[in-house]
N, C-alpha and C positions, 0 to 999 in steps of 0.2 A: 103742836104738830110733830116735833123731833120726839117728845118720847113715845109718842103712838106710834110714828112710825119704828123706833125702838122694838117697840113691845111685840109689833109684828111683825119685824125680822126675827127676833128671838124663839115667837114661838113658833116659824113656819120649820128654823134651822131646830127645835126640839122634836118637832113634830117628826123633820126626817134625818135626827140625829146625826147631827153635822154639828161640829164646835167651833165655834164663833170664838177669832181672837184679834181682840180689839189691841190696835195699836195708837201712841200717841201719835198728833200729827207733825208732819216731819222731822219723824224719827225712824230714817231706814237702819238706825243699828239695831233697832225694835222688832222692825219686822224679818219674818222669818223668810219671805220669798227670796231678803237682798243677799242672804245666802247661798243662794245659787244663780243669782244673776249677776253678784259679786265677782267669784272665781272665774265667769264663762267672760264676764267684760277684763277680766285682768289676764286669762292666760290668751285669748282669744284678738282683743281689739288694743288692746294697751302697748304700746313702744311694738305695734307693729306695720308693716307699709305693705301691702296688700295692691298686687299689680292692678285692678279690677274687682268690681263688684264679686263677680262668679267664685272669683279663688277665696272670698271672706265670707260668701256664703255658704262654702266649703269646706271654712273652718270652724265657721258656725255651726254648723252639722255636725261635724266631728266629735267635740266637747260632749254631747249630753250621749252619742253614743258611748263614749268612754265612760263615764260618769255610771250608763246603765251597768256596762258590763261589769266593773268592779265596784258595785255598789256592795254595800254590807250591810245589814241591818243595822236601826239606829239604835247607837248605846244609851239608852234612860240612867239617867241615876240614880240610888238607890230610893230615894226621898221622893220624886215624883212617879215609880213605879209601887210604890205604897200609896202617892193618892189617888192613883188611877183603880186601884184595886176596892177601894176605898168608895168609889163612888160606882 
């Protein structure tokens, strides 16, 4: 049953060209979202005291507008922008 199901998530994500990345289980240094859930819990919730919900929902907002405005493009390294090319 796991690998049919498998096989058809595989090909529905080929079908509308979406890359599927399998992480091991519990393993958030693995996955790639805890990188941005990381920062927003560390500068946002961490060693902070927050009078009320409102002012942490507040600063929860904040974070990912900052984040957008000086965003930069992601730096590839040379080696995975050869096998992106590649394929």
């Amino acid at each position: 049953m796991a690998v049919r199901l498998l096989w058809h998530i595989r090909r529905r994500a080929k079908k509308h060209r979406v890359e599927l990345c399998f992480t091991p289980t519990y393993a958030s240094w693995a996955n790639p979202i805890e990188a941005h859930f990381g920062p927003l819990r560390q500068f946002t919730i961490a060693n902070s005291n927050h009078p009320n919900y409102t002012v942490k929902t507040r600063a929860l907002q904040v974070y990912p507008r900052w984040c957008n405005a000086t965003a930069r493009p992601p730096q590839r390294p040379a080696a995975e922008r050869k096998e992106r090319a590649r394929i």
